[in-house]
C-alpha positions in Angstrom: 43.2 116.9 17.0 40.4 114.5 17.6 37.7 116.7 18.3 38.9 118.9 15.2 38.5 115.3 13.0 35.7 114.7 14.8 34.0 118.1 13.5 35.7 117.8 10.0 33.9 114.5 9.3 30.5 115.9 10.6 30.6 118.9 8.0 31.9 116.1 5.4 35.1 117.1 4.7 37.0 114.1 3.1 39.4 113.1 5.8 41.4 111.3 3.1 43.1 114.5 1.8 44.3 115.5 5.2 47.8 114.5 5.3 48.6 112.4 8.5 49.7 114.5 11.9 53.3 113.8 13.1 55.4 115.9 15.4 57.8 118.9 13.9 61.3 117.0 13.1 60.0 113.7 12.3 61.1 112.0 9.2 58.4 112.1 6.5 60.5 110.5 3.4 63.1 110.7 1.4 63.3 112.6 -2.0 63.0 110.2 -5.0 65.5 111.9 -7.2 68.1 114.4 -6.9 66.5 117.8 -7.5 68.3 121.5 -7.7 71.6 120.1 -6.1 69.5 118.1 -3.1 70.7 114.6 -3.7 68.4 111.5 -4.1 67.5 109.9 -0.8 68.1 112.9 1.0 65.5 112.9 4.3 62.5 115.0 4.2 61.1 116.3 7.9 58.3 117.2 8.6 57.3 121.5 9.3 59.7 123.1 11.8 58.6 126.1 13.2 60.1 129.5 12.6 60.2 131.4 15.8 61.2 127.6 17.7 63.9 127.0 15.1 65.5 130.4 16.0 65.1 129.8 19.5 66.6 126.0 19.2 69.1 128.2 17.4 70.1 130.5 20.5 69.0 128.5 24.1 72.0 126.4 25.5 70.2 125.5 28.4 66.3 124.9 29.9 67.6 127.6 32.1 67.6 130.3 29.2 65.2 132.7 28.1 65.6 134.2 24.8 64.8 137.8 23.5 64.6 138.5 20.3 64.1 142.3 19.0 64.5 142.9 15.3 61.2 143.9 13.2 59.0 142.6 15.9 59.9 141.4 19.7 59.4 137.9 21.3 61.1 136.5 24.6 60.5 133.0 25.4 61.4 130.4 27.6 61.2 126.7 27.7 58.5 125.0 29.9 59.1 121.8 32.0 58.2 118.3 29.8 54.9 117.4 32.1 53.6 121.0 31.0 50.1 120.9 29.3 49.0 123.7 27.7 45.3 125.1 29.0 42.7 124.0 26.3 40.6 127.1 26.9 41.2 130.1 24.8 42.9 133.0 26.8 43.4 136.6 26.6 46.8 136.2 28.0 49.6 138.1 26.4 51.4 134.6 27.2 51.0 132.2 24.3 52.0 128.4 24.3 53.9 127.4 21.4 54.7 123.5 20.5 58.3 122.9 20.2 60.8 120.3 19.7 60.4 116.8 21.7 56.3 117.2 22.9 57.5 120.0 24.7 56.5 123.8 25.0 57.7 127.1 24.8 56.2 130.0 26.3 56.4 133.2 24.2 55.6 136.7 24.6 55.2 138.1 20.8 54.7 141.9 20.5 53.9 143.1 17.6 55.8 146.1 18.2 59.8 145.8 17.9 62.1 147.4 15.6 59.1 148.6 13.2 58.1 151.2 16.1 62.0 152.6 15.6 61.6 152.7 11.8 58.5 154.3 12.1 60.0 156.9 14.4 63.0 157.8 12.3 60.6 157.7 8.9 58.6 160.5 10.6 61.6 162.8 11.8 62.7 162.8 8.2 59.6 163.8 6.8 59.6 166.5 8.9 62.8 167.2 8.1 61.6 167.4 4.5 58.7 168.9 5.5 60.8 171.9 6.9 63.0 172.1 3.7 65.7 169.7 4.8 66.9 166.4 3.7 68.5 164.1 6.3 69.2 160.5 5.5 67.7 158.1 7.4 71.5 156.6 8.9 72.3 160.0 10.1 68.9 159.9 12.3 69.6 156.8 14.1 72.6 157.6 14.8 71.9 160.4 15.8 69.0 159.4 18.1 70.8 156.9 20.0 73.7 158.8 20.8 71.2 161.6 22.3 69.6 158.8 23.9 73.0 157.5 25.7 73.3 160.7 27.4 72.1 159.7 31.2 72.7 163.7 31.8 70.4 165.1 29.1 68.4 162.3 28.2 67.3 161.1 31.6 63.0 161.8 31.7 59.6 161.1 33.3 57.9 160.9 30.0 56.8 157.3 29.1 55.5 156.1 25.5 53.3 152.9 25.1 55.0 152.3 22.0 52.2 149.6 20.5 51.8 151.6 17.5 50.6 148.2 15.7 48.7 147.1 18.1 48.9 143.8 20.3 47.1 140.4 19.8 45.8 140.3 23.5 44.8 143.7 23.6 42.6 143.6 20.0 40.7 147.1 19.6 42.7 148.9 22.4 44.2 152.2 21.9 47.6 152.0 20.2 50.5 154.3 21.2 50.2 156.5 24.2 52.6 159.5 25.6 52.1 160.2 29.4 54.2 162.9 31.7 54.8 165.4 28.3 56.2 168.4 29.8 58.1 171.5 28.8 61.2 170.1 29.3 60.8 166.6 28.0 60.5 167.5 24.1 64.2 167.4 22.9 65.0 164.6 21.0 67.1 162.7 23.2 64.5 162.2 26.3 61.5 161.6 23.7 64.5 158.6 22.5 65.3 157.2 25.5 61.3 157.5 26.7 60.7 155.2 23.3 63.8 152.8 23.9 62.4 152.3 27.6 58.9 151.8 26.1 59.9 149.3 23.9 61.5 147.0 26.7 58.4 148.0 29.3 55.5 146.8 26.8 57.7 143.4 26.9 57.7 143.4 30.2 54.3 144.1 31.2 53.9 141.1 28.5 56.3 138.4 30.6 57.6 140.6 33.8 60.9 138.9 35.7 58.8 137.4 38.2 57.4 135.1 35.6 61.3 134.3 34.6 62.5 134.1 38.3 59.2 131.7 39.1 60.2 129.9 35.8 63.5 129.2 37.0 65.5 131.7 33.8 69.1 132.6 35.1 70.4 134.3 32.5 68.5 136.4 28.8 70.3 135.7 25.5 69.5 138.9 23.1 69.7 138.3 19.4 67.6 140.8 16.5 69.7 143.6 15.1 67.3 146.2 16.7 69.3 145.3 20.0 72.4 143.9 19.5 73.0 147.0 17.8 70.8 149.6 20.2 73.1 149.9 23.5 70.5 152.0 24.6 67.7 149.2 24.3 70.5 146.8 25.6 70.5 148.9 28.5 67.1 149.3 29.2 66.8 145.5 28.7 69.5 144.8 31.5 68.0 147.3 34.1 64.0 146.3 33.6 64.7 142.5 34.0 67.6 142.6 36.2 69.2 139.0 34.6 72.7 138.5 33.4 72.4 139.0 29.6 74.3 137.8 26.6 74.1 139.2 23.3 74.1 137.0 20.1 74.7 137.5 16.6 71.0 136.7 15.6 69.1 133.8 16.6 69.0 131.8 12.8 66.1 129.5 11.9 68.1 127.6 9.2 70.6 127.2 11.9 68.2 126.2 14.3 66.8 123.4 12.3 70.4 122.2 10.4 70.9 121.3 14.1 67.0 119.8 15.0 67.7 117.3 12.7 71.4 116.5 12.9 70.8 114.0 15.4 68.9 112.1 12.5 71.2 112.3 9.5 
């Protein structure tokens, strides 16, 4: 922060305006007057962070990681308290997020999650339009995943790089990729699976076990609808990282900080 000042004050940016730096939960004030239903006096904190409120939300121990797959994907874990983060820009997929107490969080963030699914099941009802049919969207994912579930007929060697959006780390790469398309890989249930697999594979080439075993994570808490309600994905999540996992309702940011700042009420 002091180098950024530092620079600030060189170009003559009036340092005044800046409002003073404090650490996420701190108390900042108190509101003045009661406004729409929040009493007078009622403690204001400062910013809390989305993604760390969710987690704060969902990790019961240091000991956790925490997966969350809904429009886009993250897993994190929590680093120990003497952890620094590097001060030199990296192309890691492995980012360094500031959370609660001067501590860190280590986060893969894909950008592809659930989006990649609903980008899927968009195009096979346009085709299905395309082809004089209409087939709601519902019917397709349920469809889809039921195919998928079938170990028997679903079981492939065709993998999908699902990173239809792109990643952060990998700026002007190729996006999606299909490898090992054969004849008898193209019904829908082993192009499914193939895409469920890829989903949880482009996380893991992201933050692999090893990183969670060397990190000390015993167990994976899952939240995002995209895989507490995907047994396939749940599956595939299970099998790739090998970790007991448990399966939440959703981790909740408003939940996350109603209980950062309990302590303080």
């Amino acid at each position: 922060m002091e180098i950024v000042a530092k620079r600030l004050k060189e170009a003559g940016f009036p340092l005044h305006m800046l409002p003073e730096v404090t650490i996420a939960g701190n108390i900042v004030g108190r509101m003045p007057c009661a406004w729409y239903g929040i009493p007078e006096n009622t403690p204001v904190f400062a910013a809390l962070g989305d993604l760390q409120c969710s987690v704060f939300s969902s990790m019961e121990t240091d000991h956790d990681a925490v997966m969350n797959l809904s429009t886009s994907a993250q897993l994190s874990f929590l680093l120990p308290e003497d952890f620094k983060p590097p001060p030199a820009v990296s192309t890691s997929p492995v980012e360094y997020f500031p959370y609660f107490n001067g501590r860190y969080l280590a986060v893969a963030a894909s950008l592809n999650g659930g989006n990649v699914l609903a980008a899927f099941v968009k195009m096979l009802q346009q085709w299905t339009h395309e082809l004089g049919l209409g087939v709601p969207e519902s019917k397709i994912w349920e469809r889809i995943t039921a195919l998928a579930q079938d170990d028997t007929s679903a079981d492939t060697d065709m993998e999908i790089c699902p990173t239809l959006y792109g990643e952060r780390h990998r700026f002007g790469e190729q996006r999606a990729v299909v490898r090992n398309i054969d004849p008898y890989s193209l019904g829908l249930g082993k192009v499914s699976r193939s895409l469920f697999r890829g989903l949880i594979s482009n996380l893991s080439s992201m933050m692999p076990r090893e990183t969670l075993i060397e990190a000390g994570i015993q167990r994976i808490i899952g939240s995002g609808t995209a895989l507490t309600k995907n047994p396939v994905l749940q599956k595939e999540l299970e099998t790739q990282y090998d970790l007991p996992v448990v399966y939440g309702t959703g981790s909740d940011a408003a939940v996350g900080v109603a209980l950062a700042v309990l302590p303080y009420l």
